[in-house]
N, C-alpha and C positions, 0 to 999 in steps of 0.2 A: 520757703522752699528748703528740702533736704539738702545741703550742699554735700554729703557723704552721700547720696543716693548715685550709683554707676548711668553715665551718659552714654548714645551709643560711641563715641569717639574715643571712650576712657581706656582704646588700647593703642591710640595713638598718640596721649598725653607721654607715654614713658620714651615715645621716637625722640631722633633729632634728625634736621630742625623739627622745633615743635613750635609752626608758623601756620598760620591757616586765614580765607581770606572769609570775610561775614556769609559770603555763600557758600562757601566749602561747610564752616559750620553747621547752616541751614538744614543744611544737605542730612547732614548726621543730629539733625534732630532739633539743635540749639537754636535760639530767638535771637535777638539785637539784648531783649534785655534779661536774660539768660546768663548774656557772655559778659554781661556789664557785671551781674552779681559776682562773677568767679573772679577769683583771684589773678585775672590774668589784664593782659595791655594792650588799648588800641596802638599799635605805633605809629601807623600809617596809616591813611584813611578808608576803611574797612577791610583792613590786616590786623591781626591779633595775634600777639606772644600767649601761646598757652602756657607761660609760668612765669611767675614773678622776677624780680631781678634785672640788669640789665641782658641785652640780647646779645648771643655769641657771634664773630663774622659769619661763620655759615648764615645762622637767621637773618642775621642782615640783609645779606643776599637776595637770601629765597623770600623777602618780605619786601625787598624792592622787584625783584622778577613780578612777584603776584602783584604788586600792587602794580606796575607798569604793565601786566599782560590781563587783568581780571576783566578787558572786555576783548580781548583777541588774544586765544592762547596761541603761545609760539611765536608771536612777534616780536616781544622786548628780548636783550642780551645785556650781559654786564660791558660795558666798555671803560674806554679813559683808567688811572692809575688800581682800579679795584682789577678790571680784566691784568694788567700786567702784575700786582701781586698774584694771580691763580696761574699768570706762565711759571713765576718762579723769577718775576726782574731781582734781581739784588740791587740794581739802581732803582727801584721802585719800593714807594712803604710799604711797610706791611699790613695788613688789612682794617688790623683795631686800630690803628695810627691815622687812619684816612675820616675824616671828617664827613664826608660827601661818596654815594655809593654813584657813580654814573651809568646810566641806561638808556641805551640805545633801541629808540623804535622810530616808527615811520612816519614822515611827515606829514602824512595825515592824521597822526592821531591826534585827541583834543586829549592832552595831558598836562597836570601844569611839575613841574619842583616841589616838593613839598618835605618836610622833615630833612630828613638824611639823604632824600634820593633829589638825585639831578636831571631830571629828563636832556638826552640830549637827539635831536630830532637829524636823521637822515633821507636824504632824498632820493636813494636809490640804497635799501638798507642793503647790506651783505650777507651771504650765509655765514651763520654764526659756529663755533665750532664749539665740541665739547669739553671741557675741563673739568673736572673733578664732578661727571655729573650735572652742569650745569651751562645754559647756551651762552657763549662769551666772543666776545667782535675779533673779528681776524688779528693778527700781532698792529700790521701797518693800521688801520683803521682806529685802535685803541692807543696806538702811540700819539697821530695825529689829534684824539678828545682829552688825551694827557698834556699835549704840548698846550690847546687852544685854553687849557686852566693857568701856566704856567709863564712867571717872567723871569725866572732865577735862568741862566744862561748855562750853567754849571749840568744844570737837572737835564735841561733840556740836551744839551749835548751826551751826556751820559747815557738817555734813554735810550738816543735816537742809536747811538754806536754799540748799546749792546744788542740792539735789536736785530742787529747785522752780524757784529762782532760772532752773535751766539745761534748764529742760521736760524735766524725764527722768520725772517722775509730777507728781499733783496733791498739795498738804496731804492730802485724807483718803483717799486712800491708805497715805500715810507713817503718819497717825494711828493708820485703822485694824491696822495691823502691830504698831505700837506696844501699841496695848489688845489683842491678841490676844495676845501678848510680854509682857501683866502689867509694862512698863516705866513707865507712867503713876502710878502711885506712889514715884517718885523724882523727887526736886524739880529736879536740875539737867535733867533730862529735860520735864516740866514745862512748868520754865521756856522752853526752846527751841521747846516745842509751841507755844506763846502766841506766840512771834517768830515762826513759821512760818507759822500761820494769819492774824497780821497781813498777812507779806510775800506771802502769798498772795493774798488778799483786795485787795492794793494791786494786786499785779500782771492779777488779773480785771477789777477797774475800768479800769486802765488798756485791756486788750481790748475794755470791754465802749464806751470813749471813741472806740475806732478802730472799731471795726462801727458807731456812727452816724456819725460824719463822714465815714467810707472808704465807707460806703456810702449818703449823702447825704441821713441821714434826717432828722427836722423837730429840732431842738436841744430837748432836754428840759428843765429843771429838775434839777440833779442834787446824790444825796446831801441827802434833804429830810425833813420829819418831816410826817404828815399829820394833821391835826385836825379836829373837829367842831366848829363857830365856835360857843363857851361848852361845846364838853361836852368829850368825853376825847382824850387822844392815841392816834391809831391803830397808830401805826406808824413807821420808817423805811422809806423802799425808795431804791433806788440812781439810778433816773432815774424823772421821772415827767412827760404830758405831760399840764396841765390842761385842756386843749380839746378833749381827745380822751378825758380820763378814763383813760390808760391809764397802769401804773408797771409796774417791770422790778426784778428781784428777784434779785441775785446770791445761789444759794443755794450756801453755803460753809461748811456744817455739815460736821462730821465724828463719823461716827460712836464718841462717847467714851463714856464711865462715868457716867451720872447725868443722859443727857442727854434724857427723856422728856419733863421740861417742858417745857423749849427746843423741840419738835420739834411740840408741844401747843399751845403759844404762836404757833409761827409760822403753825400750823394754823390758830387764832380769828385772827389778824391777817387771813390770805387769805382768810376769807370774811365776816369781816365788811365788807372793803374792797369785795368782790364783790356783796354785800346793798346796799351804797350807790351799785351802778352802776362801781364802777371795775374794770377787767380786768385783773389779777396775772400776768404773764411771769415766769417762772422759770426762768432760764438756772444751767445749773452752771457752773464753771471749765473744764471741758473740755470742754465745747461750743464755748464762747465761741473756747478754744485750737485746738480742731481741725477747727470747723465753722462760722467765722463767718459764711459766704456766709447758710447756712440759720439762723441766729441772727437775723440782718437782714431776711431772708426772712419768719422769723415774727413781728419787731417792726412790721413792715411791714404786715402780714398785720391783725393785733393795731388800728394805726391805722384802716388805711381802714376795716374792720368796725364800728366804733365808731359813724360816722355812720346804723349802721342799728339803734341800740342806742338806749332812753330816755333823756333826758337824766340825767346821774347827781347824786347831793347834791352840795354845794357844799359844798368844805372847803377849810380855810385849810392854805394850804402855806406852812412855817417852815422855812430852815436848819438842818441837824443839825452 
């Protein structure tokens, strides 16, 4: 065989990646043992590097996609620490660094691990989003197949906080991935969820500080415990305006293991606060993040209503 005679492919040998899967080849003309004579690499099992040498992270990549999608295009995505180098984690390696590429498809599919790549199987897969060109697992979905790799306690808290840290999702998002992931009975995991939901929590107040000054509403009372002068404690909430009877209620639950009390509790709180005339705002974390105008809008809203509302009991407000 000429191996200088032009293939019809030989204007795709000069692309990158220059990955192709044995039926892609087919397709443009080439055999099984065609592609065996050239100079080039099975890597993966009938994925081929069309050039010698080892393969750059992009091929990497698009050599685990093809091999994890070459009987259902569109279903595989990069997830776990490969998806979080293409956000840009700094807490995350960098892609030649990773050992293991992870890919996320459907749990129906019959795929095994093989080489580089890691099959990791979901039960209700996610829409995958785009990054550099390529389908890659939502941030919480990929932070959660990064943790279930991982036992170093350092890593895993790092991820989880810049995941937040850096508005790529909210706490319970990452949460809920995590309890869906059966990770939540591992203690250094745990323990990061705790530091997560703290930093999250700090970082909502802090929004929730900019939508009343940024948008010029009357200063509350903020971070306050509320009482019934000689009877019980009602509650915390996060801002609260005593003249207007109105409090604001970061809610920053996540959905975990055990958590019906909690969700029961916060239930009697909002209405018993509501039985004594006071009106309960209940902003999430991503409202606050992605819609402040309308956060302010209905604290606002929440205010001037008041004056056509009964005078409400009178409760002592304390410091929390």
């Amino acid at each position: 065989m000429n191996h200088n005679a032009p293939l019809p492919l030989a204007h795709l040998t000069g692309n990158r990646p220059r990955v192709l899967t044995l039926a892609q080849l087919r397709e443009h003309g080439v055999s099984a043992s065609e592609a065996a004579e050239r100079p080039w690499q099975q890597i993966l099992p009938g994925v081929f590097l069309l050039h010698a040498g080892p393969a750059t992270s992009e091929e990497r990549l698009h050599a685990a996609l093809l091999y994890a999608g070459r009987r259902g295009a569109g279903e595989a995505m990069i997830t776990g620490l490969a998806a979080l180098a293409l956000y840009r984690f700094a807490s995350a390696p960098p892609l030649l660094a990773l050992s293991h590429i992870d890919v996320l498809v459907p749990g129906t599919r019959r795929l095994r691990s093989t080489g580089d790549v890691r099959i990791v199987r979901a039960h209700i897969a996610p829409r995958s989003q785009e990054v550099t060109g390529l389908p890659v697992a939502p941030v919480a979905r990929a932070v959660a197949d990064a943790v279930a790799q991982l036992s170093d306690a350092g890593t895993v808290r790092r991820l989880l906080s810049e995941a937040v840290r850096s508005g790529h999702c909210e706490p319970a998002a990452v949460v809920r991935e995590l309890t869906v992931a059966r990770l939540l009975n591992r203690p250094h995991v745990v323990d990061a969820v705790e530091s997560l939901l703290a930093e999250g929590r700090a970082i909502a107040e802090d929004r929730l500080y900019q939508v009343v000054r940024g948008h010029e509403l009357p200063d509350p009372v903020w971070n306050v415990d509320l009482r019934i002068p000689g009877g019980p404690h009602l509650g915390g909430v996060d801002a609260y305006w005593p003249e207007h009877a109105v409090a604001v209620e970061i809610d920053t639950r996540a959905p975990r293991q055990g958590e019906d009390e909690e969700w029961s509790e916060c239930v009697r709180k909002r209405e018993t606060l509501e039985r004594l005339g006071v009106t309960v705002v209940h902003i999430t974390p991503r409202k606050l993040r992605d819609w402040p105008e309308q956060q302010a809008a209905v604290i606002r809203t929440a205010l001037t209503a008041s004056a056509d509302h009964e005078p409400a009991a009178y409760l002592v407000v304390l410091p929390r």
